[in-house]
C-alpha positions in Angstrom: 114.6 169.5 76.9 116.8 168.7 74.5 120.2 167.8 74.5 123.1 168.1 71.8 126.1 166.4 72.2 128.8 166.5 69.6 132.8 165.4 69.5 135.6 166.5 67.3 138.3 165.1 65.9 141.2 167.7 64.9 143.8 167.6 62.3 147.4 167.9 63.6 148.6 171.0 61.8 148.0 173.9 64.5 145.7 171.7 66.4 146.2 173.2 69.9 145.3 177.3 68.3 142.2 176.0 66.5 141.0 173.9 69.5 141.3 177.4 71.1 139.7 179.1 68.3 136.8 176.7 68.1 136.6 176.4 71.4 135.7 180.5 71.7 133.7 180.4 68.4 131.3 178.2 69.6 131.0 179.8 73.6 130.5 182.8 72.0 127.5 181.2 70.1 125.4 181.3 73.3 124.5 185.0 72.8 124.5 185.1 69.6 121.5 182.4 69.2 118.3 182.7 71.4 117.2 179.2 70.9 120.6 178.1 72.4 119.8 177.3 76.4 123.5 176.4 77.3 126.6 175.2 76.1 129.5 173.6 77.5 132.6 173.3 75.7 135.7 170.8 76.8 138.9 170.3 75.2 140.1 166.8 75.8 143.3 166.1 77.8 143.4 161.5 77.2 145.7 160.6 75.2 143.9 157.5 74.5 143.6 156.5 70.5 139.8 156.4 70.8 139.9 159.9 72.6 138.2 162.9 70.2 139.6 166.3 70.8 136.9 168.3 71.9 133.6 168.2 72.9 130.0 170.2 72.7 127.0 169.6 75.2 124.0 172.4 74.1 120.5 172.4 75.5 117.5 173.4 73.7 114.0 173.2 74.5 112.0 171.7 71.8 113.3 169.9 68.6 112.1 173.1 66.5 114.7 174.9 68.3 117.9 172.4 67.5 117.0 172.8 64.3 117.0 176.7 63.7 120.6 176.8 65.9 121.6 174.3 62.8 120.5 176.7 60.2 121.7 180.0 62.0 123.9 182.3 60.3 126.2 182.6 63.0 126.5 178.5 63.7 126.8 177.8 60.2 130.0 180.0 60.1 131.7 178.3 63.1 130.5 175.3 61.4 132.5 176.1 57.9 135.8 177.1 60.3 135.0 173.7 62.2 135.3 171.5 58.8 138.5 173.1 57.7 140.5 171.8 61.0 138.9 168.8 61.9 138.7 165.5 60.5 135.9 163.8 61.9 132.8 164.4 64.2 130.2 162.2 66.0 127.0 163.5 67.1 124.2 162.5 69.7 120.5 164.2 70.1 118.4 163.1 72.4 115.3 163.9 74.8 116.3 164.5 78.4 112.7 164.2 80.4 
């Protein structure tokens, strides 16, 4: 299996509506993309300065699959809404055995 994990860093302007917004963007994605095996979505509540502002775990089960939900029609518009409110993202891939 594969895992997806990816974190967010939002701009102030509107911040907590688009958290919302991306927040239901990307659960809805879970229907919407066969190759998706779950998703969990968390908004962060640490007020810490190294804190991010939400979080994405997503499952897959091969490599091949990761990579169509990255090419998807439907991902790649939550992903253009995603880079107009945020300004920064990390991301980790990896192999859960």
């Amino acid at each position: 299996m594969i895992v997806h994990i990816v974190m967010f860093k939002f701009k102030e302007e509107n911040k907590a509506l688009n958290l919302a917004k991306v927040q239901n963007k990307l659960e809805n994605l879970e229907v919407l993309i066969d190759e998706l095996k779950s998703m969990e979505v968390g908004i962060n509540f640490t007020e810490a300065d190294r804190a991010m502002d939400l979080s994405l775990y997503s499952t897959f089960e091969s490599v091949e699959d990761l990579q169509a939900y990255a090419v998807h029609p439907e991902h790649l518009k939550v992903v253009e809404f995603i880079k107009e409110v945020t300004l920064e993202s990390k991301v980790v891939d990896y192999i859960l055995e």
